[in-house]
N, C-alpha and C positions, 0 to 999 in steps of 0.2 A: 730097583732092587727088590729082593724080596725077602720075608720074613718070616721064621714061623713063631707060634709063641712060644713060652720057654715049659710050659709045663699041661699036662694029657690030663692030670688025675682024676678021677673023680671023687666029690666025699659029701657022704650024706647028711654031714650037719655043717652048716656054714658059720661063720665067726665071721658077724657083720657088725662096724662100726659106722655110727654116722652122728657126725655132728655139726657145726657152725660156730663161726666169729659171726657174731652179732651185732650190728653196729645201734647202740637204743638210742640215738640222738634223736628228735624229732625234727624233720627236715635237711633240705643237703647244706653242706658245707658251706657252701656260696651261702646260705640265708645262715648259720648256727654259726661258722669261723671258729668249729671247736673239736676236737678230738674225743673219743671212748677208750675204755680200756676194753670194753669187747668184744671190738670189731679187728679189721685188720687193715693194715697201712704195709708203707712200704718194709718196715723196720718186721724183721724174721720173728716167729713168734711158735713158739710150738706147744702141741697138743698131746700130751699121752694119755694111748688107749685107753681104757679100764679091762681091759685084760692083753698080755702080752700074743703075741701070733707066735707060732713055731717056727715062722720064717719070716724076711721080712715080706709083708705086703704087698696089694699092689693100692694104690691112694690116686681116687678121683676129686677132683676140685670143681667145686660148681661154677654157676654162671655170677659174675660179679655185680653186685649193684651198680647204681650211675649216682651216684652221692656226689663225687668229684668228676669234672668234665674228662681229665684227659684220658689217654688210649693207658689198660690196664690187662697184663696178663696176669693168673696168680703162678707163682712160682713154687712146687717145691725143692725147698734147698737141703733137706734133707730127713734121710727117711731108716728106720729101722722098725726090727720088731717091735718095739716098744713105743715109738711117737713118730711124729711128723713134725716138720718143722717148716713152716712156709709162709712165703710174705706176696705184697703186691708189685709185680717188676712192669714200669713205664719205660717206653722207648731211649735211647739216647736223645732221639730230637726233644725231650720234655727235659724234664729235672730229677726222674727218679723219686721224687717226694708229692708220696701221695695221702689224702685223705682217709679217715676210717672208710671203709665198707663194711658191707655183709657177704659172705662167702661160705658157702656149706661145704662139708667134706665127707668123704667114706672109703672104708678101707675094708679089702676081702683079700683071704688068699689067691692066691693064682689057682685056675684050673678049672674043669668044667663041674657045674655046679646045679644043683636043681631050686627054683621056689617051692613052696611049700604044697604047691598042687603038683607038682611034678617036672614043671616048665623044666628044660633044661634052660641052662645060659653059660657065657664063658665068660671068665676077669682072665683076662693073658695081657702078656710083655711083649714087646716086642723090637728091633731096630730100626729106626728108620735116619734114612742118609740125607743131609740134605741138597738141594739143587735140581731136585724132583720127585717123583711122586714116588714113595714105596708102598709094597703088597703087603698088606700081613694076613695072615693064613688062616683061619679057626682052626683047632685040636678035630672037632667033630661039627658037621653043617649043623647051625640053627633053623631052624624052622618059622615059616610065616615073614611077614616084615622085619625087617633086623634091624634095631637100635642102638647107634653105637655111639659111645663117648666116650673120646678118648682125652688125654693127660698124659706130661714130662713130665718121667718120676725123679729126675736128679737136677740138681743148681746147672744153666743152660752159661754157657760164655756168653749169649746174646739174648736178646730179646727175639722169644720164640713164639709164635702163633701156630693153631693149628687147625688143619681143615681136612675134610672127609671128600669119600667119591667110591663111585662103583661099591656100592656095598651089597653085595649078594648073600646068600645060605653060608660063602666059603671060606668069606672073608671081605675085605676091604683095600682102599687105599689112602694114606694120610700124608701129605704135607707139614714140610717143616716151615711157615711161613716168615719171610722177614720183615722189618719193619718199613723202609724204603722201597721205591718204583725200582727195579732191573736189580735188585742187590738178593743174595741169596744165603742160606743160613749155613755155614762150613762146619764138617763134621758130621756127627752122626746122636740121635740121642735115643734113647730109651722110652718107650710110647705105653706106657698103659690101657687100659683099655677094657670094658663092658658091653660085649654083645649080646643081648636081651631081647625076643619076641614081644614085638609089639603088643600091649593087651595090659592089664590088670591083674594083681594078685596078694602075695605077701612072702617075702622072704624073710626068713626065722624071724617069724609073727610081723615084721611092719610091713605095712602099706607099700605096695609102687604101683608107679603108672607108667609106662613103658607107650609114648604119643611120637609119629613122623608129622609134622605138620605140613600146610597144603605146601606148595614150593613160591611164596610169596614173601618173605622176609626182606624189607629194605633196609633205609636209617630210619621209617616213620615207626614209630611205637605202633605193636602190635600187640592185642591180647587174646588171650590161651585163657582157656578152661579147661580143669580135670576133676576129678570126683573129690569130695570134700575129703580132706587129708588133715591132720593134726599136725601143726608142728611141720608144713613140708618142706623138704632141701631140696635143692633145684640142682638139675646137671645138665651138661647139653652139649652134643658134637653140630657142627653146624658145615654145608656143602662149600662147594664153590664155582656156583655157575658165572659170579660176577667175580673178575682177575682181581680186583683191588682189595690188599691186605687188610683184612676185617675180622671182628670177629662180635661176638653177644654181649649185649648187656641188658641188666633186669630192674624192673622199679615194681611199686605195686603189687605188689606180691602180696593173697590171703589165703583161707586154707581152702581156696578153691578155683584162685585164677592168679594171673600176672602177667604184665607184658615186658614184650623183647624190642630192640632195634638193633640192627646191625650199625657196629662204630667203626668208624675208620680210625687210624692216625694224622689227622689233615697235616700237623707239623713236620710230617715227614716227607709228606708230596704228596698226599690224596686228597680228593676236593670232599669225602665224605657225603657224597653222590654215588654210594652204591650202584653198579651198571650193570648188577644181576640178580632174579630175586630166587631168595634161595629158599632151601627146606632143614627144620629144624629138628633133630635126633633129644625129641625131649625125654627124662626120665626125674620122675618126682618120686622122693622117697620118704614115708614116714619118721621121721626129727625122735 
């Protein structure tokens, strides 16, 4: 199927929000056996902006820490101009009950957009069906390496994962994934999304770093460097050269590195032997 996003505009000043659920425990769960209030768990929890949007939104969800072992997507359940509201959703085969993490978020209008040197980039919506791959469109081509992270902007009937491919100037293609071998995600959901030229800059004044990394991502923890950042929130689309439902998670993380591994849901049917190594659609943004 294909898709295009829902909005062309351009506009010269951007209303960018970014923040985080913090998890300040020291240590994972397994070693502490304790909860935060400012991190985020399975239980819905929302965050309103410090200034309203004129519309609602489009809201990225970063990459989750690994505080708690099992497989974790974050979820939002719901979204207006004014807040977010979003929890941590485990597959059926776990229990739905999960540990604090850490989990960064940001929110821009829809449309195409410039950073502060001029960069253009795009935050668009868009449909995607699932039970195979859909297209989504760019408004206008990006330029240079394309970065894209994408995000389900609405509460899912299922546990949804999501995976990237074919990404050119024009557009992309994203995957609904599910949690099981042969099973497929029914319906259709709403895909958010950040197309950004690889490279360095600042959008209204913070810091990003817009990184493809090499095509090497398994389950072994891997670490990334980018330019010293204050405060930085992690995002990330991630490919799918290897079939088995996976997706990122982050530990380690300081104002100038962190590592990833790719998780599987072994309780579902994967052995968490990733069988392809993929490439990482990184973007770090000033907190």
């Amino acid at each position: 199927t294909t898709a295009a996003p829902t909005t062309t505009t351009t506009r010269a000043a951007v209303h960018l929000e970014v923040g985080q659920y913090t998890d300040s425990r020291s240590g994972t769960f397994e070693k502490t056996k304790e909860f935060n209030e400012g991190g985020i768990t399975h239980a819905p929890k929302t965050q309103t902006f410090s200034k309203s949007f004129s519309q609602k939104p489009v809201v990225l969800a970063g990459v989750v820490t690994m505080d708690g072992g099992h497989p974790v997507v974050p979820s939002v359940e719901e979204l207006t101009a004014t807040s977010a509201t979003m929890r941590l959703y485990e597959p059926d085969c776990y229990d739905d009950w999960h540990t604090t993490e850490t989990l960064a978020w940001t929110a821009m209008e829809a449309g195409i957009h410039e950073t502060d040197a001029g960069v253009k980039f795009e935050i668009g919506s868009a449909l995607a069906s699932g039970g195979g791959w859909s297209s989504v469109k760019f408004s206008a081509p990006i330029e240079g390496d394309v970065v894209v992270v994408p995000t389900v902007q609405s509460k899912t009937g299922e546990w949804t994962n999501l995976r990237i491919q074919k990404i050119t100037s024009t557009g992309f293609e994203v995957l609904l994934e599910a949690a099981k071998p042969k099973e497929h995600i029914q319906g259709s959901e709403t895909v958010g999304f950040i197309a950004i030229p690889a490279g360095d800059g600042t959008i209204a004044g913070r810091k990003y770093h817009a990184r493809l990394t090499p095509t090497e991502m398994t389950e072994a923890w891997r670490t990334y460097s980018f330019p010293a950042t204050s405060n930085p929130r992690v995002f990330a689309g991630m490919t799918h050269n290897g079939g088995n439902t996976a997706n990122l998670r982050m530990k380690g993380l300081t104002g100038s590195s962190l590592q990833f591994r790719v998780h599987e849901p072994k309780k579902c049917g994967w052995d968490d032997k990733h069988p392809g190594k993929e490439q990482v659609h990184l973007l770090v943004l000033e907190g």
